[in-house]
C-alpha positions in Angstrom: 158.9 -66.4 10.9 155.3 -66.4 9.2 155.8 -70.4 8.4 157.0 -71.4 11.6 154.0 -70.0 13.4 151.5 -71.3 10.6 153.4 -74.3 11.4 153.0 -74.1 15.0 149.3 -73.3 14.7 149.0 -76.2 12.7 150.4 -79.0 15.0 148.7 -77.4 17.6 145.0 -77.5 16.6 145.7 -81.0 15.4 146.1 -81.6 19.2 143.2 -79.5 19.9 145.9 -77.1 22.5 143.9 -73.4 22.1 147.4 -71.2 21.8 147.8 -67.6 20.8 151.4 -66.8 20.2 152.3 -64.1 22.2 155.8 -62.0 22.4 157.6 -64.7 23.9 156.8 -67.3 21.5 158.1 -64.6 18.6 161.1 -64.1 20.9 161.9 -68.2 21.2 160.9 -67.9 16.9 163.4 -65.2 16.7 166.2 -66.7 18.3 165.2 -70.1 16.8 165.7 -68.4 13.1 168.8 -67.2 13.9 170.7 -70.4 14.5 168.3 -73.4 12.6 167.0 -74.0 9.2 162.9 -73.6 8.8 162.6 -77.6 8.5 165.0 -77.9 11.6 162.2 -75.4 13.7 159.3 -77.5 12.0 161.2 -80.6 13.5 161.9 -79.4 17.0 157.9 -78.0 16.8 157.1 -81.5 15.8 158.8 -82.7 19.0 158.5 -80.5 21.4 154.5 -80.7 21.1 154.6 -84.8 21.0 156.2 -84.3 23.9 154.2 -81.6 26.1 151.2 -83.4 24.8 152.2 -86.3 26.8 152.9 -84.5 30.0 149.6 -82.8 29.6 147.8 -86.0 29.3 149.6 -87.7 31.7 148.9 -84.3 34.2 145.8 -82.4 35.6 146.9 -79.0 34.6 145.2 -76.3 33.0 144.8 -74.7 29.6 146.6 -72.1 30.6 149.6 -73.9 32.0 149.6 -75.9 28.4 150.5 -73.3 26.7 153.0 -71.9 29.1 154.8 -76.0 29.4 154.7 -75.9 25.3 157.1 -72.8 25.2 159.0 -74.2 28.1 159.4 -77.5 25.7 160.4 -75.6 23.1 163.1 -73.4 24.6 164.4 -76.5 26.0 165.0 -78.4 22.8 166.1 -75.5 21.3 169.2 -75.0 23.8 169.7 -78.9 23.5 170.2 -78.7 19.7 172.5 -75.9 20.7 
């Protein structure tokens, strides 16, 4: 769990999104960890922040709603690789 969060803190400062994982992120982590690899979260991470960083430049939404779209991108990959 630790690395996937370090991980996810990671790619998110590289984008410069200010994100404090709360108990829904651990939640999505959890149920992440139970059916994919560490290097298979890192990847949909990866992804899923290429890709809400796009809709958040390509939007005028708040700080706060980028955090909330980046969980929502996450639990959507994570069903797709389901």
């Amino acid at each position: 769990m630790s690395e996937c969060l370090e991980y996810l803190n990671f790619q998110m400062d590289s984008v410069r999104f200010d994100f404090n994982p709360g108990k829904k992120t651990i939640a999505v982590f959890n149920d992440l960890l139970d059916n994919f690899s560490v290097s298979q979260i890192y990847g949909i991470i990866y992804k899923a922040i290429t890709n809400a960083t796009k809709f958040c430049q390509e939007s005028d939404i708040s700080k706060n709603r980028q955090q909330i779209q980046l969980l929502v991108v996450v639990k959507d990959m994570w069903r797709k690789h389901c």
